[in-house]
C-alpha positions as CSV (number, residue, x, y, z in Angstrom):
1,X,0.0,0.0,0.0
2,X,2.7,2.5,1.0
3,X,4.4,1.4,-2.2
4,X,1.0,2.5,-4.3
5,X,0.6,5.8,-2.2
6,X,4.4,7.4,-2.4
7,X,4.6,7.5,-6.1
8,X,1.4,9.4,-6.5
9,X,2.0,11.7,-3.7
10,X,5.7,12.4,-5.1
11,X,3.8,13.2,-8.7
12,X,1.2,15.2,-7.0
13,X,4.2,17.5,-5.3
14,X,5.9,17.6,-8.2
15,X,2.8,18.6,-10.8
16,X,1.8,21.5,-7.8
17,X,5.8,22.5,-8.2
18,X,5.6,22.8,-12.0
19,X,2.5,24.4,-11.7
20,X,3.5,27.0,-9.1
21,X,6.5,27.6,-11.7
22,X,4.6,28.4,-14.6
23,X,2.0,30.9,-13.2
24,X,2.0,34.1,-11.5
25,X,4.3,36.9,-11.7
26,X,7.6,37.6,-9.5
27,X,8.3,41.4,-7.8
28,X,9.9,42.9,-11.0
29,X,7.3,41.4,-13.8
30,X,5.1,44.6,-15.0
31,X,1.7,44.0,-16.2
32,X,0.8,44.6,-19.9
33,X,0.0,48.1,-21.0
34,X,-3.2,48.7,-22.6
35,X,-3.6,51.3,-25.4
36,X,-6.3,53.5,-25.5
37,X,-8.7,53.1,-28.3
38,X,-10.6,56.2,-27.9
39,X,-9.0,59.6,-28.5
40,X,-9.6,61.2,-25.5
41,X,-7.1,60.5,-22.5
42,X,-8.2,58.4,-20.0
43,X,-8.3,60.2,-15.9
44,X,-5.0,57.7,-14.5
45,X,-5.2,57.9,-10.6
46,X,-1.5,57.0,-9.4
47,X,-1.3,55.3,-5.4
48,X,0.7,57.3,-3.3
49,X,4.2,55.2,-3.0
50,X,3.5,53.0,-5.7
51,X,4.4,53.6,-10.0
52,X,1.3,51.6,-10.8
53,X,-1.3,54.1,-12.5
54,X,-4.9,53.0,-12.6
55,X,-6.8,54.1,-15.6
56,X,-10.8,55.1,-15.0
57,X,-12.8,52.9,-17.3
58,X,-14.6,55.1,-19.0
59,X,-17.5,53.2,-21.4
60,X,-17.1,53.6,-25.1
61,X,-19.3,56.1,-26.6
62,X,-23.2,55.2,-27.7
63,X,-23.9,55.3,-31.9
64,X,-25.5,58.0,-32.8
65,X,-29.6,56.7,-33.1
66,X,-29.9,56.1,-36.7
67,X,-32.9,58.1,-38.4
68,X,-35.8,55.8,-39.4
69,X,-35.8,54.2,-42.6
70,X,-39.0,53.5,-44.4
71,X,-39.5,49.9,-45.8
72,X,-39.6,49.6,-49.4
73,X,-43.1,49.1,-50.9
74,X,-43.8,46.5,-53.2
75,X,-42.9,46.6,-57.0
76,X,-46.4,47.2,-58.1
77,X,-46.9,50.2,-55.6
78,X,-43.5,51.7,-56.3
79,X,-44.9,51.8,-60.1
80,X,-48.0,53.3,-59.2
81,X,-46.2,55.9,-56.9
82,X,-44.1,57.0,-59.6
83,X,-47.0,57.2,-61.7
84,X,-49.1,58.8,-59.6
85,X,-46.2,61.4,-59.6
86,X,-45.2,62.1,-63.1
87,X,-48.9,62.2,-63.6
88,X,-49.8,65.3,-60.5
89,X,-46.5,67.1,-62.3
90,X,-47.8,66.9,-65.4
91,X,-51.2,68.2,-63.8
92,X,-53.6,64.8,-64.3
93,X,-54.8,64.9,-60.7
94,X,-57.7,62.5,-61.6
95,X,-55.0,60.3,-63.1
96,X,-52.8,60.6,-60.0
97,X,-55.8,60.0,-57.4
98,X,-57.4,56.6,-59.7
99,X,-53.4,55.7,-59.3
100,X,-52.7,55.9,-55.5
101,X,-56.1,54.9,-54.9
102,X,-55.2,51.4,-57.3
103,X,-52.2,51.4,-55.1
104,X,-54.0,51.4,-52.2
105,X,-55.8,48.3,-53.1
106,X,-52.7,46.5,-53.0
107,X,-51.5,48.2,-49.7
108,X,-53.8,49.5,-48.1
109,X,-51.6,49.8,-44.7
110,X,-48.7,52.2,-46.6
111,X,-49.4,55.2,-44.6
112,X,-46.8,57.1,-47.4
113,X,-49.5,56.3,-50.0
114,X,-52.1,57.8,-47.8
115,X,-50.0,61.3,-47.3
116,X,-49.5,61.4,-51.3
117,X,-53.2,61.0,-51.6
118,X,-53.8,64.1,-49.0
119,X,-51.3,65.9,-51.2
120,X,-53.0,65.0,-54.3
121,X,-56.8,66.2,-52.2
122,X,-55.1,69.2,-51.5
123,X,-54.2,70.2,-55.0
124,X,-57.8,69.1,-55.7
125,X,-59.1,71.8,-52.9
126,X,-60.4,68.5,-51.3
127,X,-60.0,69.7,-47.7
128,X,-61.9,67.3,-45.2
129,X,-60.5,64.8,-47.5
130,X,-57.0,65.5,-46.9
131,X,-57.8,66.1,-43.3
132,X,-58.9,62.4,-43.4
133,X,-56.1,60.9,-45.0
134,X,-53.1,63.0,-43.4
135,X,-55.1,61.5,-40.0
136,X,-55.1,58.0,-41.6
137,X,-51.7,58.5,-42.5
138,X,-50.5,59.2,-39.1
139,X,-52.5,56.6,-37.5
140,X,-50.7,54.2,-39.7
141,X,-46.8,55.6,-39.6
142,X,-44.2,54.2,-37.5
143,X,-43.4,56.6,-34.3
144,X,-40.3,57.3,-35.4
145,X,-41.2,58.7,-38.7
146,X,-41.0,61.7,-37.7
147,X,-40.6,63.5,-41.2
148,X,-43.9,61.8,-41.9
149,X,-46.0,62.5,-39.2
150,X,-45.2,66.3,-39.4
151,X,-45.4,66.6,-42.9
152,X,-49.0,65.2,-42.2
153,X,-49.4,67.7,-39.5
154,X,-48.7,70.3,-41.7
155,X,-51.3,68.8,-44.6
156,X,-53.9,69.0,-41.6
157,X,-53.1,72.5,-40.7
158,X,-53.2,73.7,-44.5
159,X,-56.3,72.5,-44.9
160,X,-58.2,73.4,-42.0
161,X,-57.1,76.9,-42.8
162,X,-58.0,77.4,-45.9
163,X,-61.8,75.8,-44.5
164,X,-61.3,78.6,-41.8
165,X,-60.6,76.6,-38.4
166,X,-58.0,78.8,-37.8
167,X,-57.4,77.8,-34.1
168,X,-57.5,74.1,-35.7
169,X,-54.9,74.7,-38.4
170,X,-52.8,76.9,-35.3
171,X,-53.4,73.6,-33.7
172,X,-52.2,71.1,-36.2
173,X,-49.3,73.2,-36.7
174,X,-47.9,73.1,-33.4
175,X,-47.9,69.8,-33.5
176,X,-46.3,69.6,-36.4
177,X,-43.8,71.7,-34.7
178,X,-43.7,69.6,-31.7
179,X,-42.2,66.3,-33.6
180,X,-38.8,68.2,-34.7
């Protein structure tokens, strides 16, 4: 038995020895210095007696929030759209409404398509109309569209001055005002 026990605890003594060897770092080892990534200096606090400097962590800084991007709308309603466009330039508004109406049909969520059709009411003189749809619009666009939702605002505002609600349209426009 004591022949079975001494071998194992000489290799036991001897791993820990090894061991103890290869680890750790004697009095005149110096840690690693880290490099800054950042190019502002870090605050270094330095103990009194002692050449070791302690850098404050100081947390990298936050992305800038990125500014919404809309999805991109099907084929078929990116064809309408620009349609619908080159037809309100060239002064078709009929022709523009029966398009972003036919693109409606095919998505009728898009709250872009229903702020074209308010802008498309407005040129029409279509006022409760485009009230309706700049509403619709902004009941259906993403918070963070902001652009959106003020440019509906605005819409709103427009047209409930020019139907005489000015305290309305003073209304609508702060709000407008509100999401920049």
């Amino acid at each position: 038995m004591v022949q079975i026990f001494l071998p194992r605890v000489l290799l036991a003594v001897a791993l820990a020895t090894v061991l103890a060897a290869c680890g750790g770092m004697s009095r005149h080892d110096r840690p690693a210095t880290v490099e800054e990534r950042t190019g502002a200096p870090p605050s270094v606090q330095q103990d009194a007696g002692s050449d070791v400097q302690i850098a404050a962590y100081s947390p990298p800084a936050l992305p800038a929030q990125p500014a919404y991007a809309r999805p991109q709308p099907k084929r078929a309603v990116s064809s309408l759209m620009k349609r619908a466009q080159e037809q309100r330039n060239s002064g078709d508004l009929d022709g523009a409404t029966a398009s972003l109406e036919r693109a409606l049909r095919i998505s009728p969520d898009d709250a872009v398509l229903w702020h074209e059709l308010a802008v498309v009411r407005m040129s029409q003189r279509q006022h409760q109309l485009v009230e309706q749809m700049a509403a619709k619009s902004n009941a259906l666009a993403n918070r963070q569209d902001v652009s959106l939702r003020s440019a509906n605002w605005r819409l709103i505002a427009r047209a409930r001055r020019a139907q005489g609600d000015v305290p309305g349209a003073r209304d609508a426009q702060h709000r407008a005002d509100s999401l920049h």
